[in-house]
C-alpha positions as CSV (number, residue, x, y, z in Angstrom):
1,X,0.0,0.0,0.0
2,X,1.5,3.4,-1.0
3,X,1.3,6.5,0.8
4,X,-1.9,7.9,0.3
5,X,-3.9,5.1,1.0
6,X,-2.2,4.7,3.9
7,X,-2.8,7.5,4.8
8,X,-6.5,7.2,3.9
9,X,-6.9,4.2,6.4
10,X,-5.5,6.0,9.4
11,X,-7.9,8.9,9.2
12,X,-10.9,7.5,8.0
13,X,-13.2,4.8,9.8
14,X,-12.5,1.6,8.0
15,X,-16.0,0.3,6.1
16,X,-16.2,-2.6,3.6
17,X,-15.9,-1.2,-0.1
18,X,-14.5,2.2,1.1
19,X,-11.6,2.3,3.7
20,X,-9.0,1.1,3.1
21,X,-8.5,0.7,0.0
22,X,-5.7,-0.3,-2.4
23,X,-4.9,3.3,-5.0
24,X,-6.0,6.8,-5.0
25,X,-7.6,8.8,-7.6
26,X,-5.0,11.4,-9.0
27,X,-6.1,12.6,-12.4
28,X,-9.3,12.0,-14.3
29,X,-10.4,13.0,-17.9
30,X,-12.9,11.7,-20.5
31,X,-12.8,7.8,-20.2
32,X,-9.3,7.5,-18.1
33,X,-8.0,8.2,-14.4
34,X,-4.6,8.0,-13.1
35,X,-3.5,6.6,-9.8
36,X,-1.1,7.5,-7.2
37,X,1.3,5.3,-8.8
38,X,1.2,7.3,-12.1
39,X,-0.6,4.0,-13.6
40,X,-3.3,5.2,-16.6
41,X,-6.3,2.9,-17.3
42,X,-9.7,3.5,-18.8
43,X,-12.4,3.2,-15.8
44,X,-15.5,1.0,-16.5
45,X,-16.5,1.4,-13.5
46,X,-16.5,5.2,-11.7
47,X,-19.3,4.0,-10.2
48,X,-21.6,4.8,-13.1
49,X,-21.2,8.5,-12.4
50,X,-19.0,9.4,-15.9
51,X,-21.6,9.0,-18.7
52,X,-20.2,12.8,-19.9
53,X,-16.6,11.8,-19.0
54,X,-14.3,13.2,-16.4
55,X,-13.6,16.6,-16.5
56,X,-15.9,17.7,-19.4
57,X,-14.8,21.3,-20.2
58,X,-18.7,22.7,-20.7
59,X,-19.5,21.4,-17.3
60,X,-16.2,22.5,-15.6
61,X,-16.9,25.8,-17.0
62,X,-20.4,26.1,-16.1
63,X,-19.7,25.3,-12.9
64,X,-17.2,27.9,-12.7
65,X,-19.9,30.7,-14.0
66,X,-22.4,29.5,-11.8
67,X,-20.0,29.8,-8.9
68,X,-19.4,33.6,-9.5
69,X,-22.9,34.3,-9.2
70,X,-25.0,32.2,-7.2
71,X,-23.0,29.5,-4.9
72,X,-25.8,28.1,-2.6
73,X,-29.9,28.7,-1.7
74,X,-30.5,27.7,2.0
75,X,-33.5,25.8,2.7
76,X,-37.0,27.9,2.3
77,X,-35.8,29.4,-0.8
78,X,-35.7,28.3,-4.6
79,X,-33.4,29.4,-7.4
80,X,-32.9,29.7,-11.1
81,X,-31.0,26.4,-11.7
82,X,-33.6,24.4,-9.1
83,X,-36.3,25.3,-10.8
84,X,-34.9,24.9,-14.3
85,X,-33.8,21.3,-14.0
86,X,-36.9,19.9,-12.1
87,X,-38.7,21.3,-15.5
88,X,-36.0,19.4,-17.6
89,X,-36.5,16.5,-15.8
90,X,-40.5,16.3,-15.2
91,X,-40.7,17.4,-19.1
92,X,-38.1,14.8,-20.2
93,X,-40.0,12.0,-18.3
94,X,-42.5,10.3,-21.3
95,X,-45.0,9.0,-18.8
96,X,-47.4,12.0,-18.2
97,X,-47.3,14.7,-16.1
98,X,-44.9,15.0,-13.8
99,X,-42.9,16.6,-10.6
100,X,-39.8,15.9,-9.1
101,X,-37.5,16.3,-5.4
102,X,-34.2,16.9,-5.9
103,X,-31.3,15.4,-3.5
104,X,-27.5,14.8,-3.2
105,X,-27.5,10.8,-2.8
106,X,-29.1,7.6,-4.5
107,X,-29.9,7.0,-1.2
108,X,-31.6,10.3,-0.5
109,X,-33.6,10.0,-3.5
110,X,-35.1,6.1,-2.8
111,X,-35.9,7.3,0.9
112,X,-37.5,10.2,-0.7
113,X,-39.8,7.6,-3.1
114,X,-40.3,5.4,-0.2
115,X,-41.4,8.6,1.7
116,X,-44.0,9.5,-1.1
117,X,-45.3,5.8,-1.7
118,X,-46.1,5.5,2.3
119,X,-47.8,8.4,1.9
120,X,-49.5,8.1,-1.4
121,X,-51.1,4.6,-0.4
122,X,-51.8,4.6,3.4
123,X,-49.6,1.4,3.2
124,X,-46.0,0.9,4.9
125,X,-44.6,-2.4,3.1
126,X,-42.5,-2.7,-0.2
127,X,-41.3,-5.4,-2.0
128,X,-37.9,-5.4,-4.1
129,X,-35.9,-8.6,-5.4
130,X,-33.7,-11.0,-4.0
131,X,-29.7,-9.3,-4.7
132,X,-31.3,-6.2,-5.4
133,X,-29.3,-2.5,-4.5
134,X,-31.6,0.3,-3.8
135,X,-28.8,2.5,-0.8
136,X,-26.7,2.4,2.0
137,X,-28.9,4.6,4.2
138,X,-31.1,2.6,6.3
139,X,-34.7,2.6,4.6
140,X,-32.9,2.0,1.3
141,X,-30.8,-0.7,2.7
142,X,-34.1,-2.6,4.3
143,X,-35.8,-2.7,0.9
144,X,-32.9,-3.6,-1.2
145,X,-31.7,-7.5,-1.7
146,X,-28.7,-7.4,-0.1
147,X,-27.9,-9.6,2.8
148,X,-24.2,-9.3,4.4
149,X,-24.4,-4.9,4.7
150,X,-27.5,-5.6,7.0
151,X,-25.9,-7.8,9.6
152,X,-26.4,-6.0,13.2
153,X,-28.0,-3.3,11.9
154,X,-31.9,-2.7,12.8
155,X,-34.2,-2.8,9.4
156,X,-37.8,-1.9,8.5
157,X,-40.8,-3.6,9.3
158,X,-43.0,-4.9,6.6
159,X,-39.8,-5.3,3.5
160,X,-40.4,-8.1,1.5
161,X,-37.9,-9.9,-1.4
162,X,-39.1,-11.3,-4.3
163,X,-36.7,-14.5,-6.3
164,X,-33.9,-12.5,-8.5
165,X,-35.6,-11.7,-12.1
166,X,-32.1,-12.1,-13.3
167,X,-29.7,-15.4,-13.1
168,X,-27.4,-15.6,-10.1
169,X,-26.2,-18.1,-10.2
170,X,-24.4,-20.3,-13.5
171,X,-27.0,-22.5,-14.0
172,X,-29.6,-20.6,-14.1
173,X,-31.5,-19.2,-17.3
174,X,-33.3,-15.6,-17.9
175,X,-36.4,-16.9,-18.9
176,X,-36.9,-19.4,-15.8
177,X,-35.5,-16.7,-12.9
178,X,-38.2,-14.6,-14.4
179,X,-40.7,-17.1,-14.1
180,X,-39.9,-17.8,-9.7
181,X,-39.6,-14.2,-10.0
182,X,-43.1,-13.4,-11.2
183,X,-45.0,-15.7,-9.1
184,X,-42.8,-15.0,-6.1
185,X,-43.6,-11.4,-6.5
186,X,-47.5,-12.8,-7.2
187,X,-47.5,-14.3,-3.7
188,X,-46.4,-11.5,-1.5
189,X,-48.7,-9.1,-3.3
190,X,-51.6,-11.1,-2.8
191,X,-50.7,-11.8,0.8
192,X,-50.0,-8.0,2.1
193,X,-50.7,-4.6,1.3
194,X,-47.6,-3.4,-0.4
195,X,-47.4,0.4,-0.2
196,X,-44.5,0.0,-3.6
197,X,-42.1,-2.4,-5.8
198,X,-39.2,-0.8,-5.9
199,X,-37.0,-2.3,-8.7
200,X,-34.1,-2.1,-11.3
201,X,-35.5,-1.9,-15.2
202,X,-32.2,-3.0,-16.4
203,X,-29.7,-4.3,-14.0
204,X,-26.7,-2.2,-13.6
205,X,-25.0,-5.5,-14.8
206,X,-26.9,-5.1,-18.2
207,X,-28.7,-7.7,-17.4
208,X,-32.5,-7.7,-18.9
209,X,-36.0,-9.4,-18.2
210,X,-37.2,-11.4,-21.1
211,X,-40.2,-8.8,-22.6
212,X,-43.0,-10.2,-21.3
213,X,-42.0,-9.7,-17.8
214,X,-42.5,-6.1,-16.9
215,X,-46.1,-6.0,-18.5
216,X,-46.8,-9.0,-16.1
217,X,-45.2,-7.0,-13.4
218,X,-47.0,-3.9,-14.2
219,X,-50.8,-5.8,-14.3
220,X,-49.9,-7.2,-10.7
221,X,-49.0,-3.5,-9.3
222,X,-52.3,-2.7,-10.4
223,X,-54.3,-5.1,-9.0
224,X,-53.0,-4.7,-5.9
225,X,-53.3,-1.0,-5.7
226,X,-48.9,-1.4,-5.6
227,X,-46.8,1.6,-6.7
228,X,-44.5,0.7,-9.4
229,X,-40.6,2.9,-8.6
230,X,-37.9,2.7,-10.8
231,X,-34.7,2.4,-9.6
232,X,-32.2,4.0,-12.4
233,X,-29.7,6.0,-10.2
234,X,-26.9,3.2,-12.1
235,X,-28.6,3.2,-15.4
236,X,-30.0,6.0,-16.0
237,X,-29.3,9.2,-18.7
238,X,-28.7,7.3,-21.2
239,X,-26.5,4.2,-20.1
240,X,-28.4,1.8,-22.1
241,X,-29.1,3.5,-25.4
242,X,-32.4,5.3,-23.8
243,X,-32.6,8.5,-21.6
244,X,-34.6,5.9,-19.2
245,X,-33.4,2.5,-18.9
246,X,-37.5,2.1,-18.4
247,X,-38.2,3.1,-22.1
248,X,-36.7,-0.5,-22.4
249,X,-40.0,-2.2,-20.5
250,X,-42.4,-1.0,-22.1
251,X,-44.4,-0.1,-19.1
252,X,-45.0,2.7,-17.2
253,X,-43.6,3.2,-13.7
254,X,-45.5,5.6,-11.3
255,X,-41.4,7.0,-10.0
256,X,-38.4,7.2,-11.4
257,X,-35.2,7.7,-9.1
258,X,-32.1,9.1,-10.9
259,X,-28.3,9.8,-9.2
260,X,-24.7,9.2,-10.1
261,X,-24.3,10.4,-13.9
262,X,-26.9,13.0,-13.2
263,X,-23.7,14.8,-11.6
264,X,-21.6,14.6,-14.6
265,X,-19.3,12.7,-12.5
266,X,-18.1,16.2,-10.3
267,X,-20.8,16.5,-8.0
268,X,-23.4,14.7,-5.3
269,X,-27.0,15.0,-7.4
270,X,-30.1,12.5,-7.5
271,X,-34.0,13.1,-8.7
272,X,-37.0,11.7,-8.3
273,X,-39.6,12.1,-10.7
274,X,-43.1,11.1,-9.9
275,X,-46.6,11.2,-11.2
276,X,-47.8,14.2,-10.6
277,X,-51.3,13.2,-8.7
278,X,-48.6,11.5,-6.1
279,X,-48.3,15.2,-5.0
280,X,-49.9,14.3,-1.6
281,X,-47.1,14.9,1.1
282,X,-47.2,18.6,1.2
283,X,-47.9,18.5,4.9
284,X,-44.6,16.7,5.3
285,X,-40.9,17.0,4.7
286,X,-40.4,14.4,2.4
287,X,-37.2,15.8,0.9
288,X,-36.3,19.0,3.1
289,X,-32.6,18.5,2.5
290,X,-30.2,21.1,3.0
291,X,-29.2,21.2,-0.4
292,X,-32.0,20.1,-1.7
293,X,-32.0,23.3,-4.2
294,X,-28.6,24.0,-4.2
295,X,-28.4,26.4,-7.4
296,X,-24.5,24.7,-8.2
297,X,-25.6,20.8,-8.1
298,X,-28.5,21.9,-10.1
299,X,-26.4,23.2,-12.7
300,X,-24.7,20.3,-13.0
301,X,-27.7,18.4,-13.8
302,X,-28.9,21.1,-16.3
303,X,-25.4,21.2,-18.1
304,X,-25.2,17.7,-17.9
305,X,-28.5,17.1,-20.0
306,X,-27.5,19.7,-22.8
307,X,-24.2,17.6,-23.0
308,X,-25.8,14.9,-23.3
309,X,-28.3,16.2,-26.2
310,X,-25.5,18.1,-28.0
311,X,-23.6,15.6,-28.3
312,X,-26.2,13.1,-29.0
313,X,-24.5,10.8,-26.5
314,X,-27.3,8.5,-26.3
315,X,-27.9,7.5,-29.7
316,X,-23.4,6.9,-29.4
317,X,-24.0,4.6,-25.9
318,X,-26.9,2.4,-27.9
319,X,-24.7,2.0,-31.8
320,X,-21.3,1.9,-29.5
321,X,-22.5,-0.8,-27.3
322,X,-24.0,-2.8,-30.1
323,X,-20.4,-3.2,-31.2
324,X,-19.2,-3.5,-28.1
325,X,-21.0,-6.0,-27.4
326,X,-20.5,-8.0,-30.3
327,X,-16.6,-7.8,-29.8
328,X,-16.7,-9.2,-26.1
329,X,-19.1,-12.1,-27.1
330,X,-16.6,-12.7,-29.7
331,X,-13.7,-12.5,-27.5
332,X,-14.8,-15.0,-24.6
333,X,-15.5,-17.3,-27.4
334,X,-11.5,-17.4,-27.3
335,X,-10.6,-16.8,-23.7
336,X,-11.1,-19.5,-21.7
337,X,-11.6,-17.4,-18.5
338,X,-15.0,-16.2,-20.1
339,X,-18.4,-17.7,-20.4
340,X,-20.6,-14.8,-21.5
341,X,-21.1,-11.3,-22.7
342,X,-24.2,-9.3,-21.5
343,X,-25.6,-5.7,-21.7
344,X,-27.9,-3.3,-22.8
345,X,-26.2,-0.2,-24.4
346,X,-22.6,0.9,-22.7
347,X,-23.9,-1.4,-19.9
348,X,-22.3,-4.4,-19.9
349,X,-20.3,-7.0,-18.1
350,X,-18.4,-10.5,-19.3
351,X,-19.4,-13.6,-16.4
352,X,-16.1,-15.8,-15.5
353,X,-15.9,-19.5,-16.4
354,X,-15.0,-19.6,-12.8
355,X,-16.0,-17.5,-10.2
356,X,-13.3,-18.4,-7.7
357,X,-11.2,-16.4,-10.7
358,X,-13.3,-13.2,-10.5
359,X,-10.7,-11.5,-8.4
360,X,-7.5,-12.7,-10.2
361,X,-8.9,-11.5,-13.4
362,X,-9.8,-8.0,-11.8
363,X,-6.8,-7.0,-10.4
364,X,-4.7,-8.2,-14.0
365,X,-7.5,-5.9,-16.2
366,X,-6.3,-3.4,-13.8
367,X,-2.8,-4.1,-14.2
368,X,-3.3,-3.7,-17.9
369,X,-5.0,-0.6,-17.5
370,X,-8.4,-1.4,-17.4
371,X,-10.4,-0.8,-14.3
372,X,-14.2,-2.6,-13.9
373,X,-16.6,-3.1,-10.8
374,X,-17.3,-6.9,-9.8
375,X,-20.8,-8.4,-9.0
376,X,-22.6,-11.7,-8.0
377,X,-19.9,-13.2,-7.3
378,X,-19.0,-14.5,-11.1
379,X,-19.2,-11.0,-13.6
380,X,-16.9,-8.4,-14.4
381,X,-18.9,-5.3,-14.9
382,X,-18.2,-2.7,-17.6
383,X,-19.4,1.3,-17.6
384,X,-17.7,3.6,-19.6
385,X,-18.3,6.9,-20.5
386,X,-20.7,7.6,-23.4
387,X,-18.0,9.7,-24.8
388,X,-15.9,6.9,-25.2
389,X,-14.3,6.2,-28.5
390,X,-14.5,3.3,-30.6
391,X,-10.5,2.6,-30.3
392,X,-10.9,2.9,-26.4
393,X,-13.8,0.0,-26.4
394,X,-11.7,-1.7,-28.6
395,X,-8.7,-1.6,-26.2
396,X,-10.8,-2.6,-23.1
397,X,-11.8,-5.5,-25.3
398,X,-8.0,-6.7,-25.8
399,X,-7.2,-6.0,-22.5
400,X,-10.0,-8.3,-21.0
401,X,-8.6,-11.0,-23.5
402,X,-5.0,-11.0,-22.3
403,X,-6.3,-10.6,-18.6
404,X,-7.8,-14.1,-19.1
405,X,-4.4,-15.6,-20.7
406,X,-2.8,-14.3,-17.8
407,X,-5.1,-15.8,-15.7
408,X,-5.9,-19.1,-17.2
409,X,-2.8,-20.0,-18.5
């Protein structure tokens, strides 16, 4: 361990994920980072916040304007930029008439929702899916899937799971994990009042439902009088070749929760956008966040919309990761360490032949100058920014392949 994260795990409380960790951030810009070390490497991972890139200069700049003339609106007050992006947003959002809470967090924004559905259907239990990721803050953590960041800590009442609608597990298939999923989901419904469904469109692995699936999910809701909330804070802004990873589903949800990218990858900024007769809480303070209309993370958001229309990123993330995609299932047709590619846009991942060589293969991408996140235990998960080029995706594709000779070898 070098310096600075030494450093970094003396004077921070140590927490799984976070502290300590192994490299420190030094530089950052478009699809690369450097580390303390002076080691380059394109980052698929950045924790789904860079769909602009690192450092974009129109967002750096507005930020600097924005600065000079209006840093911060204290709670009780609205600005310009506030105002501005919550009508972006709500006008964006192709499922009727809308309004929208801003926050800083994910998290904020799914306590928010959670908040709005209690309120909204006189009900206080939720469903969400078995390995599901909805927050770290405590509500969000007792409706999300997630088992081993629980232990000790005290949970919600009334927060029910659902089987995964995606495979875990090698053996399993889409079509038959949707299936347990369906009439999993089927049984708690028709068992409890369940204020909302909380739930990921496409996974942030770019893993999809087969198409019949969210129809069938959306006809339970329904019935049951269940709200239906969307959980793209990873997916979001046009990760998967869509503003909305819902426009994928071909349903309508009654919420949509947006974070990470929304920041262009600078600052702390999440959304939620909701139907606008769920405007029922105004005798509560359902998001009354200090910086809940802080007039520089709005700006962010509103810059980060007009870069992505300018530049017509999201038509690039949907053609770039059809190739993309193509060239990994190709490649883990010849290295051994692979069994799969998946994904949905410039959402993607590649699943190991063997799990117990998840790791191994993680730290030699990195090595090679490729940096991805890691999930269920088996994939390799792969987020670049939607300004990435051609040559860059092509690289990460090379890099993958001699991580697994490396590896398997």
């Amino acid at each position: 361990m070098t310096a600075l994260p030494t450093r970094d795990a003396t004077a921070f409380l140590h927490q799984a994920g976070s502290t300590p960790v192994d490299h420190a951030f030094i530089s950052c810009e478009g699809a690369w980072a450097t580390d303390e070390t002076g080691h380059r490497f394109l980052d698929f991972h950045g924790n789904s916040c860079h769909n602009i890139g690192y450092r974009h200069p129109r967002l750096i700049a507005a930020l600097k304007e924005q600065l000079d003339t209006l840093c911060f609106t204290p709670r009780l007050f609205t600005s310009e930029p506030a105002v501005e992006l919550a009508e972006m947003l709500a006008a964006r959002w192709p499922y009727g008439p809308a309004k929208v809470l801003l926050g800083t967090s994910g998290a904020d924004a799914i306590e928010m929702a959670l908040k709005l559905a209690y309120t909204a259907t006189g009900r206080t239990r939720t469903v969400a899916f078995d390995g599901s990721w909805h927050g770290a803050a405590l509500g969000a953590l007792s409706v999300g899937g997630t088992t081993g960041e629980k232990d000790g800590l005290p949970m919600l009442e009334g927060c029910h799971h659902a089987p995964s609608y995606w495979p875990r597990r090698q053996e399993e298939d889409p079509e038959t994990s949707a299936r347990d999923a369906l009439a999993g989901l089927k049984q708690i419904l028709e068992r409890n009042q369940i204020a909302a469904l909380i739930a990921e469109p496409v996974r942030s692995t770019g893993q999809t439902a087969p198409d019949w699936f969210w129809p069938e999910i959306r006809t339970l809701c329904d019935r049951a009088g269940t709200l239906l909330i969307f959980d793209e804070i990873p997916t979001g802004l046009g990760k998967t070749g869509r503003f909305f990873a819902s426009d994928h589903t071909g349903v309508a949800p009654d919420m949509t929760v947006l974070g990470k990218s929304l920041g262009g990858g600078v600052l702390p900024l999440s959304a939620v956008i909701a139907r606008a007769e769920l405007d029922v809480a105004g005798h509560l303070g359902v998001g009354h966040y200090t910086h809940q209309k802080n007039p520089v993370l709005a700006r962010t958001g509103i810059e980060t919309l007009r870069i992505l229309d300018s530049e017509n990123l999201i038509a690039a993330s949907e053609n770039k990761g059809c190739d993309a995609l193509k060239a990994l299932e190709q490649m883990t047709t010849e290295a051994p360490a692979y069994e799969t590619a998946i994904g949905l846009g410039l959402s993607m991942a590649v699943a190991c032949t063997n799990p117990d060589q998840l790791k191994d293969l993680k730290d030699a991408c990195y090595r090679l100058g490729l940096n991805t996140g890691a999930a269920d235990g088996r994939l390799l998960t792969l987020s670049p920014a939607l300004t990435i080029s051609e040559d860059e995706l092509a690289k990460a594709t090379e890099i993958l392949r001699r991580a697994s000779l490396e590896v398997v070898s």
